[in-house]
N, CA and C atoms as a LAMMPS dump frame, in Angstrom:
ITEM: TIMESTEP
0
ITEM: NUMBER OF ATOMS
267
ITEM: BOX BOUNDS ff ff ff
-5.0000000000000000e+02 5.0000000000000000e+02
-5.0000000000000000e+02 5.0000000000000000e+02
-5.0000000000000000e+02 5.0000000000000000e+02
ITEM: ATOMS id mol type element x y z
1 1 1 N -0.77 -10.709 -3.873
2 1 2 C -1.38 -10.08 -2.722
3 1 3 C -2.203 -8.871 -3.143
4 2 1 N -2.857 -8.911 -4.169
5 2 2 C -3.777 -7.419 -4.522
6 2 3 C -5.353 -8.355 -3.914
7 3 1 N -5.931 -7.005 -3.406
8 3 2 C -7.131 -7.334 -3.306
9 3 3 C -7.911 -5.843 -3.947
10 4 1 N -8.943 -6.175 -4.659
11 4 2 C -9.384 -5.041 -5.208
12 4 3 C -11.141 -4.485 -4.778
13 5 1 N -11.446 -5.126 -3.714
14 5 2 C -12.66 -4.869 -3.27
15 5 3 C -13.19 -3.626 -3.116
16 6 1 N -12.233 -2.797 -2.38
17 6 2 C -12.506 -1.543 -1.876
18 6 3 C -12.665 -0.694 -3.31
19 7 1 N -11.642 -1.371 -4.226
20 7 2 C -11.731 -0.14 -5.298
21 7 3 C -13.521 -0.062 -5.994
22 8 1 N -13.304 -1.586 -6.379
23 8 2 C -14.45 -1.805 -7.404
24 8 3 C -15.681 -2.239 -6.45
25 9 1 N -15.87 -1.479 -5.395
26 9 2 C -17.615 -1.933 -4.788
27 9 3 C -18.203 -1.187 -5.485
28 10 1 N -19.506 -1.503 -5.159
29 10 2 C -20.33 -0.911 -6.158
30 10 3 C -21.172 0.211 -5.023
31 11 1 N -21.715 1.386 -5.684
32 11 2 C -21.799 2.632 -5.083
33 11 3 C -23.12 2.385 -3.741
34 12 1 N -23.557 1.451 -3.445
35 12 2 C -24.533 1.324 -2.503
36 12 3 C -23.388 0.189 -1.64
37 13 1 N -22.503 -0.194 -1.618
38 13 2 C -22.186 -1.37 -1.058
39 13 3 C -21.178 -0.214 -0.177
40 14 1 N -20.547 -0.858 1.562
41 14 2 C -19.751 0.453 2.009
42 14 3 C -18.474 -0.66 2.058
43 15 1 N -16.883 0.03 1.711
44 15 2 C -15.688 -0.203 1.096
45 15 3 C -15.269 -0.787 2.135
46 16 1 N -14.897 -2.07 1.937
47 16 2 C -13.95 -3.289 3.224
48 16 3 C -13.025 -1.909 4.325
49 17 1 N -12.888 -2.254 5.215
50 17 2 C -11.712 -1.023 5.818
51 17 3 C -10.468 -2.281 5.198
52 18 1 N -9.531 -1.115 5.401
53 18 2 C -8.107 -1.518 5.07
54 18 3 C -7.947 -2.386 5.685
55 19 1 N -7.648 -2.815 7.149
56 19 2 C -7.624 -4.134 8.063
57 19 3 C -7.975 -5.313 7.734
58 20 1 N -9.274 -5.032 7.316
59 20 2 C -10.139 -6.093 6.599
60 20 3 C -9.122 -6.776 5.393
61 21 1 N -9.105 -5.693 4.329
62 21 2 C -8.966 -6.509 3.326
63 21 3 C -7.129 -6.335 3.361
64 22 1 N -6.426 -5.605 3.901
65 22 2 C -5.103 -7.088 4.224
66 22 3 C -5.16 -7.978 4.987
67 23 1 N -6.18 -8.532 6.167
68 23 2 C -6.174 -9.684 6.802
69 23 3 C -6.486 -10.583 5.388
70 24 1 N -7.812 -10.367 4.733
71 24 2 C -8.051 -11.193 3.606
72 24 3 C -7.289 -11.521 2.432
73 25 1 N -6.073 -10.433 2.173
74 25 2 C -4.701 -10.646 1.104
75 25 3 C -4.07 -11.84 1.517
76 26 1 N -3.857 -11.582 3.186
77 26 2 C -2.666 -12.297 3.795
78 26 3 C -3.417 -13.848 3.778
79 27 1 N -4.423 -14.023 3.888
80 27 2 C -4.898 -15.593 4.029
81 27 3 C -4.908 -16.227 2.911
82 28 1 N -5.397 -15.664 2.21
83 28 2 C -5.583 -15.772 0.542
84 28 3 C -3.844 -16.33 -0.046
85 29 1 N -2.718 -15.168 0.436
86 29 2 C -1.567 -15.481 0.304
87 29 3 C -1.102 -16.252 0.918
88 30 1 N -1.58 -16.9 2.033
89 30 2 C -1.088 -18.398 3.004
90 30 3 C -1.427 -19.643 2.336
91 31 1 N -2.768 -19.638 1.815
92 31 2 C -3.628 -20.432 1.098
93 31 3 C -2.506 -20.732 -0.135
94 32 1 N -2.437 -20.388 -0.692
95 32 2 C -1.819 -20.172 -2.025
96 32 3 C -0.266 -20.429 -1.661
97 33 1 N 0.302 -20.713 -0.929
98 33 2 C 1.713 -21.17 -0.683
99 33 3 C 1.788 -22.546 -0.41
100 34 1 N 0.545 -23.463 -0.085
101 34 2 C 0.484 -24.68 -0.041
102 34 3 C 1.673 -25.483 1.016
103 35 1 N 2.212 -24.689 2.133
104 35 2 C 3.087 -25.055 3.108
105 35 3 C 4.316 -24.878 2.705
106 36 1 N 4.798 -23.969 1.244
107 36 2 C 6.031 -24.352 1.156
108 36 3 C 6.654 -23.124 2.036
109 37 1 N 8.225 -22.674 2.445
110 37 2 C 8.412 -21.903 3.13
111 37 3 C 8.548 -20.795 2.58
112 38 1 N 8.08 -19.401 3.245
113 38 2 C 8.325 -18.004 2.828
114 38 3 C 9.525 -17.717 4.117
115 39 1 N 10.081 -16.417 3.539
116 39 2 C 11.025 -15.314 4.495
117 39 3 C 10.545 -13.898 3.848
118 40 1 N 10.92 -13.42 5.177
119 40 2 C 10.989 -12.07 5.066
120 40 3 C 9.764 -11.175 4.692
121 41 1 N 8.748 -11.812 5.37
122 41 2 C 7.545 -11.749 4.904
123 41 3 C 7.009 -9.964 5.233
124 42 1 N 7.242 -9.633 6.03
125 42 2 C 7.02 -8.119 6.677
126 42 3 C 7.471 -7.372 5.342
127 43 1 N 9.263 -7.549 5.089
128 43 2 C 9.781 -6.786 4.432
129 43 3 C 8.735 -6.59 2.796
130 44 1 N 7.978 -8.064 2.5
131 44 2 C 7.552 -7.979 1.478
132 44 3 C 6.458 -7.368 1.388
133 45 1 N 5.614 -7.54 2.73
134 45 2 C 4.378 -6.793 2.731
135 45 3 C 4.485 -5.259 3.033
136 46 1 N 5.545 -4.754 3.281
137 46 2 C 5.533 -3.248 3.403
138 46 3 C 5.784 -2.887 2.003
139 47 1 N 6.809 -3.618 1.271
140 47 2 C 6.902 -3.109 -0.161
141 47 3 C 5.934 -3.39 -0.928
142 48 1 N 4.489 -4.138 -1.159
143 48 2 C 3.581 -4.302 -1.481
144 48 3 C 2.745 -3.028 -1.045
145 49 1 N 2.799 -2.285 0.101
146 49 2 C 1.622 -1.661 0.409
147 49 3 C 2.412 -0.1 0.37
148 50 1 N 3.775 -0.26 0.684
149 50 2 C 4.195 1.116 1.124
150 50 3 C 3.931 1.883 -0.748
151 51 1 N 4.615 1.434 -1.561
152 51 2 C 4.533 2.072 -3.282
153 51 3 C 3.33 2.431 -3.277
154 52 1 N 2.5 1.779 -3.389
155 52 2 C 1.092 2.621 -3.968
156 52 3 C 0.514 3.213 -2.797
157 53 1 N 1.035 2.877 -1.902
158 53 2 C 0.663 4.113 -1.099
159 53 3 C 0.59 5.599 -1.248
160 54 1 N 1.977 5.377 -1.675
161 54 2 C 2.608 6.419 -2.283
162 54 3 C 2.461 6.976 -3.483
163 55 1 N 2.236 6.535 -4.559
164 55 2 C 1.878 6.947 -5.479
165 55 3 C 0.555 7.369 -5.441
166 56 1 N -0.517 6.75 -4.65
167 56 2 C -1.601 7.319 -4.535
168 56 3 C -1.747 8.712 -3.662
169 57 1 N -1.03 8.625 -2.785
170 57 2 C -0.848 10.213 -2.022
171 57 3 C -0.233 11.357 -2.658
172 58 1 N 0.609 10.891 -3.837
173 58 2 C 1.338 12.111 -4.356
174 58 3 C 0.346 12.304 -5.534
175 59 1 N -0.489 11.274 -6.295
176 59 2 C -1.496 11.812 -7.259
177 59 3 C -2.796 12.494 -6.349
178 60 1 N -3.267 12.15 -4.869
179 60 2 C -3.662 13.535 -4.606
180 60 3 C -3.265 14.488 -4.061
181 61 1 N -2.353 14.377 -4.358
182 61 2 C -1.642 15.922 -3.797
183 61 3 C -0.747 16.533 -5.458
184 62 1 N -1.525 16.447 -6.018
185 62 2 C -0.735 16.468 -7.35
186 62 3 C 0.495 17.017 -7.434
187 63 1 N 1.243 15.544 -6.785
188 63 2 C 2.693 15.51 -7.188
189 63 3 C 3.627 16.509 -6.005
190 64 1 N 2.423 17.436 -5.237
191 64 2 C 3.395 18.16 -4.488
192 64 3 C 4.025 17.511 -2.904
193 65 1 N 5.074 17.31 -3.054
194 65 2 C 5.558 16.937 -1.999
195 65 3 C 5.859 17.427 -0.776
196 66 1 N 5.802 18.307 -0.347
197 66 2 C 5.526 19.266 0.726
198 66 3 C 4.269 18.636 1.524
199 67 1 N 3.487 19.006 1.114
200 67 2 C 1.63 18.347 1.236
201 67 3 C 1.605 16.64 1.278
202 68 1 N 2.162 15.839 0.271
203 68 2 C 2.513 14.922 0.812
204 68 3 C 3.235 14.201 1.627
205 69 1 N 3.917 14.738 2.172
206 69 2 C 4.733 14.58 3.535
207 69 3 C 4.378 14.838 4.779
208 70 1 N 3.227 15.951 5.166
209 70 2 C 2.842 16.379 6.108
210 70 3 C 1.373 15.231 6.093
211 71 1 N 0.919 14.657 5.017
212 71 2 C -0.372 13.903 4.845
213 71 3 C 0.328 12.687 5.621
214 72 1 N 1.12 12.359 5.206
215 72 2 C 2.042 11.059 5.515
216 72 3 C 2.635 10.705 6.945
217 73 1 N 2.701 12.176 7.372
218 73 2 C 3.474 12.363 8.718
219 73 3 C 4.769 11.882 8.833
220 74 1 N 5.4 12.24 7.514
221 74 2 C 6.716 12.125 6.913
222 74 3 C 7.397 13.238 7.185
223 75 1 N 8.778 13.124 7.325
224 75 2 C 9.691 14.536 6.902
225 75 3 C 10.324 14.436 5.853
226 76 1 N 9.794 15.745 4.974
227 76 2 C 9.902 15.556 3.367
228 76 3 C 11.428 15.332 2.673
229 77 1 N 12.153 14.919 3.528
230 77 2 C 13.448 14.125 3.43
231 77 3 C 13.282 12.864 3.119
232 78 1 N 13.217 12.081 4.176
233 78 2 C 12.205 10.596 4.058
234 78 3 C 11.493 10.244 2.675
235 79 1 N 10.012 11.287 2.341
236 79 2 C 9.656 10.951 1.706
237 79 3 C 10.525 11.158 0.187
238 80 1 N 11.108 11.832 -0.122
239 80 2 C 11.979 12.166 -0.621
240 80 3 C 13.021 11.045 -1.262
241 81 1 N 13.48 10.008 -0.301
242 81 2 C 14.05 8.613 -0.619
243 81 3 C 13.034 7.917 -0.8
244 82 1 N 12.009 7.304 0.129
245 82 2 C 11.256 6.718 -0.127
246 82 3 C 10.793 6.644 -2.102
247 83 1 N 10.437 7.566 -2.653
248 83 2 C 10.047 8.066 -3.895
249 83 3 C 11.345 7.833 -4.941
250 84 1 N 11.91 7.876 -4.256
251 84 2 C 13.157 7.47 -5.174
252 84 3 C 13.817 6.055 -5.423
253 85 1 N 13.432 5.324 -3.676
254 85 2 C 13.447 4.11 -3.724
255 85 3 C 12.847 3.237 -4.431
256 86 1 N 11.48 4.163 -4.622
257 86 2 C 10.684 3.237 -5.52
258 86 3 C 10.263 3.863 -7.16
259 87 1 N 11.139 4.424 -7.111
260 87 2 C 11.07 5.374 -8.729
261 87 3 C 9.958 6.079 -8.796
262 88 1 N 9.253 6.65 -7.868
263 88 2 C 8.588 7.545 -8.144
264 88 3 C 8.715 8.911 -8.038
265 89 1 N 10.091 9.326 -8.873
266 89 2 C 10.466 10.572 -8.674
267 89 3 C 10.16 11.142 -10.485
């Protein structure tokens, strides 16, 4: 489920919105299952998107978590597990 459009457009081209390009992950990832059955599909797509979410908010906020929590509209408790949940402590 990576789609890398937004990263690598090129500087005259304007960046898929986010909507866009997980509607286009998720089809791409339907396509590619060939009918067999999935579960728990939410749970997987939040852990796909929630990590680098995260890691990308705390590298701009270099690393400070205070600032990333209020960016997040987190309480820096939360984010706090969250980061830990996913080893980014």
């Amino acid at each position: 489920m990576t789609e890398t459009s937004n990263i690598h457009s090129s500087p005259t081209e304007q960046p898929r919105p986010l909507r866009e390009s997980v509607m286009a992950a998720l089809d791409q990832y339907f396509v590619q299952l060939e009918g067999q059955p999935v579960n728990n599909l939410y749970d997987m797509v939040l852990e796909e998107v929630e990590a680098p979410l995260l890691e990308a908010v705390m590298r701009y906020t270099e690393h400070n978590q205070t600032k990333a929590s209020n960016l997040l509209g987190l309480n820096r408790g939360t984010l706090r597990k969250k980061l830990k949940q996913y080893n980014l402590l």
